[in-house]
Short mmCIF file of the C-alpha atoms (twelve columns), coordinates in Angstrom:
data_MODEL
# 
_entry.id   MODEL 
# 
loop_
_atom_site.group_PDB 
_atom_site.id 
_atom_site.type_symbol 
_atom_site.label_atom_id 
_atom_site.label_alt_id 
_atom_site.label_comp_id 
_atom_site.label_asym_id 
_atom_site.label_seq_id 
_atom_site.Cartn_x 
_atom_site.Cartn_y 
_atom_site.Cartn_z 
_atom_site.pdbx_PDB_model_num 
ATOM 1   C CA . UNK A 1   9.009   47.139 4.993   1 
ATOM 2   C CA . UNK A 2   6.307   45.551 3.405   1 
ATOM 3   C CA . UNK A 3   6.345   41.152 2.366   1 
ATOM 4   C CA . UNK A 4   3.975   39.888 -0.384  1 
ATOM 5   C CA . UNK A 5   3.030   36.742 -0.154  1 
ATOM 6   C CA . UNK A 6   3.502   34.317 -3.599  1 
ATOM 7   C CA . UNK A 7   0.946   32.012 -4.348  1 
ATOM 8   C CA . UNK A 8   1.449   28.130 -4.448  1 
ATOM 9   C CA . UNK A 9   2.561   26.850 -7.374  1 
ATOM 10  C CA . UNK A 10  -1.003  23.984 -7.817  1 
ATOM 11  C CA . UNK A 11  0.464   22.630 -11.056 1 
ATOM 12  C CA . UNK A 12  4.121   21.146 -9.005  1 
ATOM 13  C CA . UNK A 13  2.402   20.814 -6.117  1 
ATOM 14  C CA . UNK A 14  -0.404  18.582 -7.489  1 
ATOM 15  C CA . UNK A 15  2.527   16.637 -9.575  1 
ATOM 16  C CA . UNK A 16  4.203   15.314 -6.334  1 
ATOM 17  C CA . UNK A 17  1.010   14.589 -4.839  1 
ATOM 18  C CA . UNK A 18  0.193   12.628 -8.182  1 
ATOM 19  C CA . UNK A 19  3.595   10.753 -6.938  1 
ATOM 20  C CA . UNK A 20  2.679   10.351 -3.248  1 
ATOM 21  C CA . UNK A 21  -0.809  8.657  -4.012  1 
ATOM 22  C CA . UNK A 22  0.723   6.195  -6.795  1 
ATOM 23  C CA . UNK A 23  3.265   5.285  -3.897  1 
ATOM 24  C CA . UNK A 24  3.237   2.453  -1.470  1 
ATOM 25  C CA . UNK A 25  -0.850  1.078  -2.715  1 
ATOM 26  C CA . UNK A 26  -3.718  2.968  -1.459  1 
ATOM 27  C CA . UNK A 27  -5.954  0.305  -1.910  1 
ATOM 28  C CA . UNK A 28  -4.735  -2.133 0.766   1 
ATOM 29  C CA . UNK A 29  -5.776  1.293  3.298   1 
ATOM 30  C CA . UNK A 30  -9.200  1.677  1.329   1 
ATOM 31  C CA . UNK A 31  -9.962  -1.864 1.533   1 
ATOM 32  C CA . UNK A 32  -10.294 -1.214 5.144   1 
ATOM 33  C CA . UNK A 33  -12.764 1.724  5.066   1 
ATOM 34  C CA . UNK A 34  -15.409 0.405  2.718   1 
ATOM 35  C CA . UNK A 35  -18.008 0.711  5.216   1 
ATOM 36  C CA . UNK A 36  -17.909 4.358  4.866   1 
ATOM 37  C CA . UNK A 37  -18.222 4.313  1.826   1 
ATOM 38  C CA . UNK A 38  -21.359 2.308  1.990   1 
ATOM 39  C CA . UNK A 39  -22.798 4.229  4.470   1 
ATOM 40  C CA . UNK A 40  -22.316 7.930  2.679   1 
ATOM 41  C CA . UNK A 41  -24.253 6.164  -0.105  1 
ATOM 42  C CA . UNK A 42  -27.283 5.228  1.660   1 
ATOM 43  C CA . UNK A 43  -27.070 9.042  3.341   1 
ATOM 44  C CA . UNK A 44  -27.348 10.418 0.205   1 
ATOM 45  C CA . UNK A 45  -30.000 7.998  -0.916  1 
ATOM 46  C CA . UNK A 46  -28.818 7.251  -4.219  1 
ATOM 47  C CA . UNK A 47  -31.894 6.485  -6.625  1 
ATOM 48  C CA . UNK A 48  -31.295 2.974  -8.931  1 
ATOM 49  C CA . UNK A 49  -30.183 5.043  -12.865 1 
ATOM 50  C CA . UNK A 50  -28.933 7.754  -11.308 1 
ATOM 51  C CA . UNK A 51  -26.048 9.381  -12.499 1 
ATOM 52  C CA . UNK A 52  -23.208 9.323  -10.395 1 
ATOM 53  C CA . UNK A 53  -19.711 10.589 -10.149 1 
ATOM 54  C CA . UNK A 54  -16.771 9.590  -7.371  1 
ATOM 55  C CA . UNK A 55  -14.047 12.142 -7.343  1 
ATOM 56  C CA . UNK A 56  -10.639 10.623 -6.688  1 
ATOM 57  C CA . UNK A 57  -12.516 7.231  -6.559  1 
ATOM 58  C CA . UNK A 58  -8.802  5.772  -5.940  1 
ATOM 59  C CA . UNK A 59  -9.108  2.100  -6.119  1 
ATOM 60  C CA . UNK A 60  -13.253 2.664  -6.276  1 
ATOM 61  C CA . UNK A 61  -15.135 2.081  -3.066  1 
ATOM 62  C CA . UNK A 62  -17.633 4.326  -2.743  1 
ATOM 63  C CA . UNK A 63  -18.028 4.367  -7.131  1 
ATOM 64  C CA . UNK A 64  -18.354 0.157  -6.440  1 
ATOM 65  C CA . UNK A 65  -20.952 0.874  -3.745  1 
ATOM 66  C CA . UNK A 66  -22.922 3.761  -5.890  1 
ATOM 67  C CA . UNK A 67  -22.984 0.879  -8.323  1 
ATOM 68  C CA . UNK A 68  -24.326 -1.777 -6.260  1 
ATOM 69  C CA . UNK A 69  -27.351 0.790  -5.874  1 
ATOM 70  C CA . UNK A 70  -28.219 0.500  -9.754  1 
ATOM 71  C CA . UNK A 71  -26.421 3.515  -10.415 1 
ATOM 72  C CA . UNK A 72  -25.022 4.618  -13.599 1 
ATOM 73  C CA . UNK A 73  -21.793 5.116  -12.278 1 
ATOM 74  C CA . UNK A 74  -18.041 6.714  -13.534 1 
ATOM 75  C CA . UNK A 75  -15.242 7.059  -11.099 1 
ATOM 76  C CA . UNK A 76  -12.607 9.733  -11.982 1 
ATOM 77  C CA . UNK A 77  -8.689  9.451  -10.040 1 
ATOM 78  C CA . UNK A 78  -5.237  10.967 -11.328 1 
ATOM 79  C CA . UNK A 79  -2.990  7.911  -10.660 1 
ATOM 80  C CA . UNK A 80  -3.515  5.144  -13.122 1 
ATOM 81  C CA . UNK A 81  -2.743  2.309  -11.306 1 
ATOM 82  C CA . UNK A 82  -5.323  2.693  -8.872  1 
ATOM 83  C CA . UNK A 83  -8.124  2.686  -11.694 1 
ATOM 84  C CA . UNK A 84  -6.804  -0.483 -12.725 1 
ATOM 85  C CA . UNK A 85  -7.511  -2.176 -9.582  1 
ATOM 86  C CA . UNK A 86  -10.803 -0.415 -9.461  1 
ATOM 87  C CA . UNK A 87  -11.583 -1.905 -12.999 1 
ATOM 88  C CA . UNK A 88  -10.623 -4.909 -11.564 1 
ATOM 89  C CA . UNK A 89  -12.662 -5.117 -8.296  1 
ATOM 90  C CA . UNK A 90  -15.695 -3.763 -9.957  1 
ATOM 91  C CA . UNK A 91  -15.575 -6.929 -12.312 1 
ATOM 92  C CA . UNK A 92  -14.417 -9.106 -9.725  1 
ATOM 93  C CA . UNK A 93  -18.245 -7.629 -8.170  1 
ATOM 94  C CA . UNK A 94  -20.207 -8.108 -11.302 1 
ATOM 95  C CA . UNK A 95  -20.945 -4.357 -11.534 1 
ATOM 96  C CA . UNK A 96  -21.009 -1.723 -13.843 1 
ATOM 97  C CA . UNK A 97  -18.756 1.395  -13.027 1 
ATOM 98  C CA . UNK A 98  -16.553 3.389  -15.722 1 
ATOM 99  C CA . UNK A 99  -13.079 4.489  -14.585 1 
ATOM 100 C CA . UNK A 100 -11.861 7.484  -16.005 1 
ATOM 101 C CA . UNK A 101 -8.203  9.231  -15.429 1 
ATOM 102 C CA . UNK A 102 -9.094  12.913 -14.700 1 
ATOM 103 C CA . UNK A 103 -8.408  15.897 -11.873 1 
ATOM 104 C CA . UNK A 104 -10.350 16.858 -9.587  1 
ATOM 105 C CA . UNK A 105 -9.557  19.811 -10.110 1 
ATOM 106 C CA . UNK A 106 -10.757 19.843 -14.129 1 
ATOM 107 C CA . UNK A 107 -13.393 16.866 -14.369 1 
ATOM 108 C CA . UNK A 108 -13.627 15.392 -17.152 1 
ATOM 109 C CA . UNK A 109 -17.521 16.230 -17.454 1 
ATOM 110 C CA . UNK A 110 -19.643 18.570 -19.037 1 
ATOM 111 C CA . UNK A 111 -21.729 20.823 -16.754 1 
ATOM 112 C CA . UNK A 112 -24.600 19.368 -14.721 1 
ATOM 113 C CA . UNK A 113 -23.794 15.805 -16.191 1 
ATOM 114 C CA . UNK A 114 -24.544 14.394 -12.856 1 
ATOM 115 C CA . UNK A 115 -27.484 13.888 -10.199 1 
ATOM 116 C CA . UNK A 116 -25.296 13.087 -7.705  1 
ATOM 117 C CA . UNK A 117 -21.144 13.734 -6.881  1 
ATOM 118 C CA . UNK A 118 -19.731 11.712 -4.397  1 
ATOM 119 C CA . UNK A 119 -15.522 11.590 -2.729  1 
ATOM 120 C CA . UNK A 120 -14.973 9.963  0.298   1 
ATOM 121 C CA . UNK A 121 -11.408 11.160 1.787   1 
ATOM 122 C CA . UNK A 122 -10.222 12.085 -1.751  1 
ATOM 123 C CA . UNK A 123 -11.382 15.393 -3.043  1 
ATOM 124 C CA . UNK A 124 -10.006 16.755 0.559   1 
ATOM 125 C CA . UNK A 125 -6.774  16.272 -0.737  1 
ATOM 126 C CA . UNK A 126 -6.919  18.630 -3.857  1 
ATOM 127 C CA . UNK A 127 -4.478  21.369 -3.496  1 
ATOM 128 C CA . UNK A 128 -6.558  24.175 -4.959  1 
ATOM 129 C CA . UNK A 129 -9.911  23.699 -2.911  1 
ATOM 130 C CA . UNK A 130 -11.991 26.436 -3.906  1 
ATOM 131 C CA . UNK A 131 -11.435 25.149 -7.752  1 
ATOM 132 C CA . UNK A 132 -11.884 21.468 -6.383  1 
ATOM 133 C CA . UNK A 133 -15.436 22.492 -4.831  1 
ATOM 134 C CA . UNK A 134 -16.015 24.435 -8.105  1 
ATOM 135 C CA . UNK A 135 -15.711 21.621 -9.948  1 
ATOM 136 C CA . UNK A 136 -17.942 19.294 -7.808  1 
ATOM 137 C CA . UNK A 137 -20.528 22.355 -8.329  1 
ATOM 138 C CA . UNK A 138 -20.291 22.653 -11.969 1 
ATOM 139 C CA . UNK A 139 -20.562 18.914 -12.721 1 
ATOM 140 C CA . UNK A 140 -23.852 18.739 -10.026 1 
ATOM 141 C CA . UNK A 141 -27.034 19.104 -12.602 1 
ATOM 142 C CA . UNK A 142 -29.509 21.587 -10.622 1 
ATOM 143 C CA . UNK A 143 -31.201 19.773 -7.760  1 
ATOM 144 C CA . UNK A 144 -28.827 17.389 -7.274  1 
ATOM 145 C CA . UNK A 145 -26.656 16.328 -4.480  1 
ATOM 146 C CA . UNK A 146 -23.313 16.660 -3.157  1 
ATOM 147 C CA . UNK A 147 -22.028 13.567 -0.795  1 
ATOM 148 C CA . UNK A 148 -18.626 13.867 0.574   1 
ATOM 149 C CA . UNK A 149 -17.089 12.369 3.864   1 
ATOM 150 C CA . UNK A 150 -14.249 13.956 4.930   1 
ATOM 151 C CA . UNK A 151 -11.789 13.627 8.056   1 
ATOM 152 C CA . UNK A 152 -11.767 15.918 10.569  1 
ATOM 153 C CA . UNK A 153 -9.426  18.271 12.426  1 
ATOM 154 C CA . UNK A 154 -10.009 16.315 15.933  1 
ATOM 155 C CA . UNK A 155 -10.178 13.328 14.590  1 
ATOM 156 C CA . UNK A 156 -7.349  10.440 14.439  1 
ATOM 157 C CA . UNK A 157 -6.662  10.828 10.800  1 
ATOM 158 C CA . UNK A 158 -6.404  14.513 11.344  1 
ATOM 159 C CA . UNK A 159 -3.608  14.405 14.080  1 
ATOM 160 C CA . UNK A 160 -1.524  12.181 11.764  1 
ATOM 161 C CA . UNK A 161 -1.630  14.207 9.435   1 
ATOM 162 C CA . UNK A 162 -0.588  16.876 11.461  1 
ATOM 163 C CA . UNK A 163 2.034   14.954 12.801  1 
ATOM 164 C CA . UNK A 164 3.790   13.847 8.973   1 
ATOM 165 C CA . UNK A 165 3.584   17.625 8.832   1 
ATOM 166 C CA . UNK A 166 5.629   18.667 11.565  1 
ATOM 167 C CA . UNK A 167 8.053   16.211 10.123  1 
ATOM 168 C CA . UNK A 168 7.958   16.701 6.632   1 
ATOM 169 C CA . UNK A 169 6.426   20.479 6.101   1 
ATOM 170 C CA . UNK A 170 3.600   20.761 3.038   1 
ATOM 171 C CA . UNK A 171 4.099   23.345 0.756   1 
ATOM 172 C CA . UNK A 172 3.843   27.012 2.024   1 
ATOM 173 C CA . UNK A 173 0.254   28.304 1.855   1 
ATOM 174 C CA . UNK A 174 -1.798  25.830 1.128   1 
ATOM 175 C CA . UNK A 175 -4.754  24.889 3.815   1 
ATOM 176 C CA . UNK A 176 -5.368  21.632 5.470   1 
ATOM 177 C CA . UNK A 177 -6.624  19.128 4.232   1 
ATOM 178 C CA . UNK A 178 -9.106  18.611 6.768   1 
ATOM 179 C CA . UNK A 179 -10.616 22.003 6.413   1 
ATOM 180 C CA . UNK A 180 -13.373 20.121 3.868   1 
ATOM 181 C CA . UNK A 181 -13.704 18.144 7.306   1 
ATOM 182 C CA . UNK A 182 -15.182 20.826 9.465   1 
ATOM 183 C CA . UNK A 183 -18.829 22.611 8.730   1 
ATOM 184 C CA . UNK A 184 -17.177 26.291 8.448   1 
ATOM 185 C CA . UNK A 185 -14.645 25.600 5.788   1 
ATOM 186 C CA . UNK A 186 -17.315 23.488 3.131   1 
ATOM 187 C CA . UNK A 187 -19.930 26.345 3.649   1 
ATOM 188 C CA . UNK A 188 -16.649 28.607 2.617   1 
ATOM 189 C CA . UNK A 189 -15.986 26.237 -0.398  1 
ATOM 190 C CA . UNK A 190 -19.665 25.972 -1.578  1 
ATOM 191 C CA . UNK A 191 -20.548 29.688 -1.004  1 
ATOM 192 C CA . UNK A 192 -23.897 30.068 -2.541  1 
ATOM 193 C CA . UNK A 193 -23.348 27.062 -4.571  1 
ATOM 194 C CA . UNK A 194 -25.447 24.902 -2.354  1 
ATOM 195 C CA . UNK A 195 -29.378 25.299 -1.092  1 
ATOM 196 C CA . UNK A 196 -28.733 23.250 2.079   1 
ATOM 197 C CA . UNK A 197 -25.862 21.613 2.936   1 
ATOM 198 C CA . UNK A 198 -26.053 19.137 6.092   1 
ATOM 199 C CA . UNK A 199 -22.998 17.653 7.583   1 
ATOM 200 C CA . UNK A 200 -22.510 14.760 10.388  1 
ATOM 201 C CA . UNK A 201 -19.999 13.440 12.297  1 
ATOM 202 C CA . UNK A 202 -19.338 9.878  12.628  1 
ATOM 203 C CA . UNK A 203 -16.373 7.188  13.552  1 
ATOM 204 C CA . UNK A 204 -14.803 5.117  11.273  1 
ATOM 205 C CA . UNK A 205 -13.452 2.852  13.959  1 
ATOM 206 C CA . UNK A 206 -9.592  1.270  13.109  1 
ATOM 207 C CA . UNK A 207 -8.877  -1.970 14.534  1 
ATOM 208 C CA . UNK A 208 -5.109  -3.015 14.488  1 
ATOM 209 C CA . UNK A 209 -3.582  -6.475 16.110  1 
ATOM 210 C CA . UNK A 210 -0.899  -4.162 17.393  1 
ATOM 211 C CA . UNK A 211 0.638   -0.663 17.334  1 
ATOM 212 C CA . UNK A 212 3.464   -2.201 15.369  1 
ATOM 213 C CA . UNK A 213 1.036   -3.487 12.710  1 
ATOM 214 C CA . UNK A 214 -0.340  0.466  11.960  1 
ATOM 215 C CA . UNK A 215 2.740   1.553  11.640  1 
ATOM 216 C CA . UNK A 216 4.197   -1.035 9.205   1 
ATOM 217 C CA . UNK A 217 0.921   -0.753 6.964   1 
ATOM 218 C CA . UNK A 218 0.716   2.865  7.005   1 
ATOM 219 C CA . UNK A 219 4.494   3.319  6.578   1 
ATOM 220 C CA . UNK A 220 4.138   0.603  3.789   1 
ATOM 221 C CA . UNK A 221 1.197   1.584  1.494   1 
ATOM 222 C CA . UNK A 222 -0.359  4.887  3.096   1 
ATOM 223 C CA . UNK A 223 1.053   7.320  -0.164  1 
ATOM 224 C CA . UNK A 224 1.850   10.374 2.825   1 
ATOM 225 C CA . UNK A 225 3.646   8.466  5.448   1 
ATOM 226 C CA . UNK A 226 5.331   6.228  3.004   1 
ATOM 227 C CA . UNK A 227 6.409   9.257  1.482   1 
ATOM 228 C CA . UNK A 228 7.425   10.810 4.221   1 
ATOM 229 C CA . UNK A 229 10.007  8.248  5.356   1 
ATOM 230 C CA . UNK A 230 11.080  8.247  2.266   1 
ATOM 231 C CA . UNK A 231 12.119  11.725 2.609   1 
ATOM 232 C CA . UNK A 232 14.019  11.504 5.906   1 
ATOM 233 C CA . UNK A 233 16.902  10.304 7.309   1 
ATOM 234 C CA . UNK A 234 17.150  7.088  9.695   1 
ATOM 235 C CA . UNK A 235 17.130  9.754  12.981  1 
ATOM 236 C CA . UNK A 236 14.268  11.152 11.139  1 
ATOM 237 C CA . UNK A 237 12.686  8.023  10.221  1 
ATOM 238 C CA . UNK A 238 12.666  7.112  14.245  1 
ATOM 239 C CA . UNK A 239 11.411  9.897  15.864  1 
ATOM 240 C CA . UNK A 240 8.161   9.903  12.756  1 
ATOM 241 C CA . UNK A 241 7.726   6.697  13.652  1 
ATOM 242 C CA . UNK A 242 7.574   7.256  17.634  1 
ATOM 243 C CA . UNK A 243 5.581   10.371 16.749  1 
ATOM 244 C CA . UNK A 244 2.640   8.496  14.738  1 
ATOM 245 C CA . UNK A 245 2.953   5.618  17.263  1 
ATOM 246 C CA . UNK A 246 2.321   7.997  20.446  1 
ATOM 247 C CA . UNK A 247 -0.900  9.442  18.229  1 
ATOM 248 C CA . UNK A 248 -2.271  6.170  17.601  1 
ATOM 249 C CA . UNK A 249 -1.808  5.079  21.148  1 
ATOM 250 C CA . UNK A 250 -3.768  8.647  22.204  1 
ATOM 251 C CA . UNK A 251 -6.738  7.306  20.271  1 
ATOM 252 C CA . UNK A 252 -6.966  3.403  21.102  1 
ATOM 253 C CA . UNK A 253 -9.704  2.808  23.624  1 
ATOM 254 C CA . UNK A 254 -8.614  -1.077 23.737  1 
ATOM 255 C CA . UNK A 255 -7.578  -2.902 26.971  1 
ATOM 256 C CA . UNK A 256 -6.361  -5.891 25.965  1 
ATOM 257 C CA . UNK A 257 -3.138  -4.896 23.627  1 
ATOM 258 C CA . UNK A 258 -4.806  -4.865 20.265  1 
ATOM 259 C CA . UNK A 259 -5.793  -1.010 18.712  1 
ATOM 260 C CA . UNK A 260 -9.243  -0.083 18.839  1 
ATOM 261 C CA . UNK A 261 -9.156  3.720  17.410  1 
ATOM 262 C CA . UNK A 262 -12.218 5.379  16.218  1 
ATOM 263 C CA . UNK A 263 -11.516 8.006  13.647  1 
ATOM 264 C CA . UNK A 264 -13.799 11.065 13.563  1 
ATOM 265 C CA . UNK A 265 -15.001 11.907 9.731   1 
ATOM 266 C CA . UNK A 266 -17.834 14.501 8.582   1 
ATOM 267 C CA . UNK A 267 -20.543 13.553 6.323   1 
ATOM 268 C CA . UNK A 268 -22.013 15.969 4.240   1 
ATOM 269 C CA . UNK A 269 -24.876 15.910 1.883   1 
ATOM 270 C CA . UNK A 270 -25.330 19.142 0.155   1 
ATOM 271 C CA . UNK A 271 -28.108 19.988 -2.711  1 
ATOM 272 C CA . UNK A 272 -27.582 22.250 -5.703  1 
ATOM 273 C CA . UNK A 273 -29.717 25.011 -6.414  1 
# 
């Protein structure tokens, strides 16, 4: 008896993802993790005019920082109201950045319009990675650079992930997410699409009052685990909740009742041929 294997639908699957990320509000998460974004910046050494694109900017962080730098800068997300509070931050700043609705998966950019494509945490997410990375390719003028931080496997972010899976399964075949975090799966994306590609790890470290606190803003505005209580019942709702609080709790290296949880992420600067 032989099986064949169907391939995932991208087109649904990228609609309800469209739907998870314009749930709860990203932004009060991203506001968090700016310093990462900062940081990939200054790895990649952005040059002041440079031309710059963030893939899934969300509510802009790393496009806002890439600005800051004297960059000509667009960011480019899929849910709407998340470019409206980048628009809105980015004036708030006093800097230039142009928000643009678009997929990461089909940019809305001619080829090589860019000297440098950034995504921190967002371009992982793209159900159909090898066209994601061929888009981030395409876009990339010769000689430029690719700057991406990614969570990994090991890391904290990873295991909740993992754990939001077990509860609420993701759509048959498609990879991880956190394959663009490890070194082996973005030298499979980029192929021969890349001179050098160099990738580091780092820790964004969390910092929570409490491990009730996580859980109410990640259950609140985090699109995945909002979504994913959404989608179960109060028995289920419990048991996610004592899941993702017995993860956290694994990580935290505080003492004193607060959360102190460094989160592993890869850094990768990669050059186009």
């Amino acid at each position: 008896m032989t099986t064949s294997t169907q391939a995932p639908d991208f087109g649904a699957i990228k609609g309800r993802q469209r739907q998870t990320w314009a749930s709860g509000d990203y932004h009060m998460i991203a506001s968090i993790i700016v310093p990462v974004s900062e940081r990939l910046c200054d790895t990649v050494d952005l040059r002041a005019g440079e031309r710059v694109l963030d893939v899934a900017t969300g509510s802009g962080n790393t496009a806002i920082a890439a600005a800051r730098r004297l960059c000509e800068v667009t960011g480019v997300d899929y849910v709407p109201a998340l470019l409206e509070r980048g628009r809105s931050r980015a004036a708030a700043e006093g800097v230039p950045v142009e928000f643009k609705e678009g997929d990461a998966e089909a940019l809305p950019a001619q080829d090589g319009s860019y000297d440098v494509v950034l995504s921190t945490f967002g371009v992982m997410f793209a159900p159909n990675q090898e066209q994601a990375a061929r888009e981030l390719l395409r876009v990339c003028r010769p000689g430029g650079r690719i700057g991406l931080a990614n969570w990994t496997p090991e890391g904290w972010i990873g295991e909740m992930l993992r754990v939001v899976g077990r509860h609420v399964p993701p759509p048959a075949g498609l990879r991880p997410p956190t394959r663009w975090g490890t070194e082996e799966g973005l030298r499979e994306l980029f192929g021969n699409g890349v001179t050098s590609l160099r990738a580091t790890r780092h820790a964004f470290v969390w910092r929570f009052a409490s491990a009730q606190q996580y859980l109410d803003l990640f259950r609140t505005y985090y699109g995945p685990t909002f979504k994913a209580f959404e989608a179960l019942d109060e028995t289920g709702r419990e048991v996610l909740a004592r899941d993702l609080v017995g993860a956290v709790e694994r990580f935290n290296r505080s003492d004193d009742g607060t959360l102190v949880v460094p989160s592993e992420y890869l850094e990768i600067v990669a050059t186009k041929p």
